[in-house]
N, C-alpha and C positions, 0 to 999 in steps of 0.2 A: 686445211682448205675446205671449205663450204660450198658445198656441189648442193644445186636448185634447178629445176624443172620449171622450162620455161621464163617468161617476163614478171619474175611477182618473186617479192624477197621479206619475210619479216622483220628485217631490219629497215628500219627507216634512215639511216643517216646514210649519208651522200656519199657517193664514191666516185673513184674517177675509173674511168670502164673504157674498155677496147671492144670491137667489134668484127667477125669474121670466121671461117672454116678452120683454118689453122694447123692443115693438112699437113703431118709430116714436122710440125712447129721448127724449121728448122733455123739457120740464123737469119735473115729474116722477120722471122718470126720473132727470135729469139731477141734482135735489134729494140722492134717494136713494146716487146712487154717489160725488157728494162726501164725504157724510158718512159712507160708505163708506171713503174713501179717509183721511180724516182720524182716524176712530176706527182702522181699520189703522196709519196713523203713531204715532198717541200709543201703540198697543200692538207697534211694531216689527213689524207683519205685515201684509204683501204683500196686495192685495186681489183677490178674484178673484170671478165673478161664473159660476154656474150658467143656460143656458136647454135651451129645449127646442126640437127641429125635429123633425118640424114643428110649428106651435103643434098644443098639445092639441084645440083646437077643429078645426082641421082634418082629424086622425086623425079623432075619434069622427062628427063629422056635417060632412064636406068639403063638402055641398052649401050647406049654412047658414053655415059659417065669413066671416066677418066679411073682407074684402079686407085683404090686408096694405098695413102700413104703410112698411116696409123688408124689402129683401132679408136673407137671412144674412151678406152680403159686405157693403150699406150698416152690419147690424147692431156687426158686426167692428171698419169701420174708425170707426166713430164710439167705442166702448169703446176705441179705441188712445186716440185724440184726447183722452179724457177722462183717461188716465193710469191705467187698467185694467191693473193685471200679467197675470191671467190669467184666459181665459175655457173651462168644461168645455160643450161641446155635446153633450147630451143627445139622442140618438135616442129619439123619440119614437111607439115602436110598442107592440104588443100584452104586449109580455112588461113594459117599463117601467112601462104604464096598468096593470098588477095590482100594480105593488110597492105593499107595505101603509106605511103613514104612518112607520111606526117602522122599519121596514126602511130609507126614503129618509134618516132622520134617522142612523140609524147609516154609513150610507154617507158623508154628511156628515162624519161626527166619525173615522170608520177610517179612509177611502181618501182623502179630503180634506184631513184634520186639520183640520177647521173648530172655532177656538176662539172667535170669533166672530161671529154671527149677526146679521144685520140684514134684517129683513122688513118688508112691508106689515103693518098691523094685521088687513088682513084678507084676507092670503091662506091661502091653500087648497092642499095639496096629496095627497099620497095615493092608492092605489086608491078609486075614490067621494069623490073629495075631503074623505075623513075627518080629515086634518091639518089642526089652525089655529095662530095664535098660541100660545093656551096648553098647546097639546102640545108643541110645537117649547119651549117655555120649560122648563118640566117636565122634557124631557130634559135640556136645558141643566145646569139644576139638579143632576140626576142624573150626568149626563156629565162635569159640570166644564167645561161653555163659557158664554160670556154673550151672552144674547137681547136684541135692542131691537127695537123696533118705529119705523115712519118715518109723519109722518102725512103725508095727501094735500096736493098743493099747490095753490091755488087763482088763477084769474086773472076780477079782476071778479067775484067771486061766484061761478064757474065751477070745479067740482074738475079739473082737469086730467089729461086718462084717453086712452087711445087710441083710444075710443068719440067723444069728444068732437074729436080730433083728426078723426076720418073724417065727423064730423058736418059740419065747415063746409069740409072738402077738397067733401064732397058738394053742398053750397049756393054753392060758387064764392067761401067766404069766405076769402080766404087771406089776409090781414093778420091774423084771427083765428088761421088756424091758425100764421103765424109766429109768434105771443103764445106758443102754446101750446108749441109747439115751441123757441122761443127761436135758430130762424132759418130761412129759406122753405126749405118745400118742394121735394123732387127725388127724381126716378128714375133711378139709374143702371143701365147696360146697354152690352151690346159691340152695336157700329153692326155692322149685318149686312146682307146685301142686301136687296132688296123686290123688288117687283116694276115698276121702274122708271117709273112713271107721272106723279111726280113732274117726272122732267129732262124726259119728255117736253112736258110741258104749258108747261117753263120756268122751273120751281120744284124745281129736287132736293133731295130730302131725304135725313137721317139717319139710319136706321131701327135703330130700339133694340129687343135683344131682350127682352122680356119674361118672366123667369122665372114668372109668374102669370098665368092668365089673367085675374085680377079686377083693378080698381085702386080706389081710392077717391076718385077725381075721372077728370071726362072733360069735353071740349071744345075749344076753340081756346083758349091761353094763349100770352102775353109771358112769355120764357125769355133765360134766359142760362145756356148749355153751360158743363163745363170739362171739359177734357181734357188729360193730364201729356203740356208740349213747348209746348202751342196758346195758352196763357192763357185768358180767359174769350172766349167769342164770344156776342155778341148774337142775336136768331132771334125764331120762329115758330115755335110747336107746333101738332099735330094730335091729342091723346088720345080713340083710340075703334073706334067698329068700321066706318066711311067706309061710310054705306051707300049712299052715290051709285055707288059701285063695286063693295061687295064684299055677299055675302051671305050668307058665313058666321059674321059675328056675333063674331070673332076683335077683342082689342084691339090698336090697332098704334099705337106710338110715332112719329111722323116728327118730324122738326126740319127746319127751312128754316134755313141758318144765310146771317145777310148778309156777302156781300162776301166769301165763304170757297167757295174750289173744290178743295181737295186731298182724296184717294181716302183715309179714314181707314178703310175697312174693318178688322174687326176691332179697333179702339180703343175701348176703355173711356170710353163719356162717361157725365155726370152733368149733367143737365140740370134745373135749376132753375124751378122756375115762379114769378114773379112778379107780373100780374095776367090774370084771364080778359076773353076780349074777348066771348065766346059758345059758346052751347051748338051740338053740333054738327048739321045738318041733312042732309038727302038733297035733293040737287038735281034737276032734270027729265033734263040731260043734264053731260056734263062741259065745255063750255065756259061753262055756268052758274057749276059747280064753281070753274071758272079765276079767273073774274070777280069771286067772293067773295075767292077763294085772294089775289089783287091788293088786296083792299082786306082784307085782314087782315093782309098785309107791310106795308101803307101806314099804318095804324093803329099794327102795333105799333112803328114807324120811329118815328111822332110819340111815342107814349108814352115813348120812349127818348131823345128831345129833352127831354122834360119831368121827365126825371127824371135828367138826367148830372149 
């Protein structure tokens, strides 16, 4: 897959292109880029897929934006997975937020060559979000590319959104959010040091860095890591800001992995969350801590009996 910066491609021949954030790519998402993939075949053209970093919402109001879903690097490797020829990453700053609707459209069709066009029915783009469907068509029309539009997907009655994703990350409903997403939840990140409190207690952990400070779920969760070399290893999360200890309010990843002691500093894991055991609490002292920290390895052990 061919990862490019911004609106500008060396290649000149035509492709057909999708447009959007792609927060979380879950089905949905997932809907959209097959059929994506499959109008590009029947028209001989490569598919490629437009977003923006950072999301727009975080540029204009950072404090309000919505906790991402994935990183740019989980965003990446899941467009490879899906058979995505090529992805333009779109810097998403002050000079971009003024291009005017038809300005972004022509950028599409010159530097692009997008012949065609496949979008939400009702997305939005533009300075002031003045572009919709039926401008993007219009141009179309005019341009000589062809427009479609993708409609929402639904699970249970539920339109499946990235809103809706974070909804039940948040409520600790994760069988829900694998529906949605159409497989569980994970954060990946390079294991980096901590502050070793972990080994000390008897329990070392993982620690993942976090490129956001927000997440959209927090607590103790039954994980399963992977990491390229290790295959998958079993475990205990910590998702949160550990106020028995710390008190600056900071989100920190640990993993407890069982039966695993090698120094993987620096290694890229992705650690999967598969059921919540509890929300996370402040203890009196840290041997309270301990004493929890034991019966949530003991927990998620049997949960992992129960479910080989």
């Amino acid at each position: 897959m061919l990862i490019l910066r911004g609106l500008y491609s060396p290649d000149s021949r035509p492709v057909a292109l999708t447009i959007g954030n792609f927060d979380g790519v879950h089905l949905g998402h997932q809907a959209l880029l097959s059929q994506l993939l499959a109008e590009g075949k029947a028209r001989g053209l490569p598919a490629a897929v437009v977003i923006f970093e950072p999301h727009p919402r975080e540029f204009f109001t950072p404090l309000q934006a919505p906790a991402r879903l994935t990183t740019l690097r989980e965003k990446l490797e899941l467009f490879s997975g899906l058979g995505v020829d090529r992805v333009h990453v779109c810097r998403f700053n002050a000079h971009f937020a003024q291009m005017s609707a038809a300005d972004f459209i022509n950028a599409l069709y010159e530097k692009l060559s997008a012949r065609f066009v496949l979008i939400g029915d009702d997305f939005r783009f533009g300075s002031g979000r003045s572009g919709d469907f039926a401008l993007m068509e219009k141009f179309g029309t005019s341009r000589g590319f062809e427009v479609q539009a993708v409609r929402s997907v639904r699970h249970d009655g539920v339109r499946i959104s990235s809103t809706a994703v974070r909804a039940t990350l948040s409520a600790g409903q994760l069988r829900s959010a694998q529906h949605y997403l159409g497989r569980h939840y994970s954060i990946s990140g390079r294991v980096v040091h901590g502050d070793g409190m972990g080994r000390k207690i008897g329990y070392p952990t993982a620690n993942i860095q976090l490129k956001h400070m927000r997440t959209s779920l927090s607590g103790i969760y039954v994980v399963n890591a992977h990491a390229e070399g290790l295959g998958v290893l079993q475990g205990v999360a910590s998702l949160g800001v550990r106020p028995t200890v710390k008190q600056d309010g900071k989100a920190v990843l640990e993993v407890h992995l069982f039966e695993f002691s090698q120094q993987i500093y620096g290694r890229h894991l992705r650690v999967e969350f598969l059921q919540k055991l509890r929300d996370e609490e402040k203890y009196p002292d840290v041997a309270a801590l301990t004493l929890q920290i034991a019966a949530d390895v003991e927990q998620a052990r049997k949960w992992f009996e129960q479910h080989d």
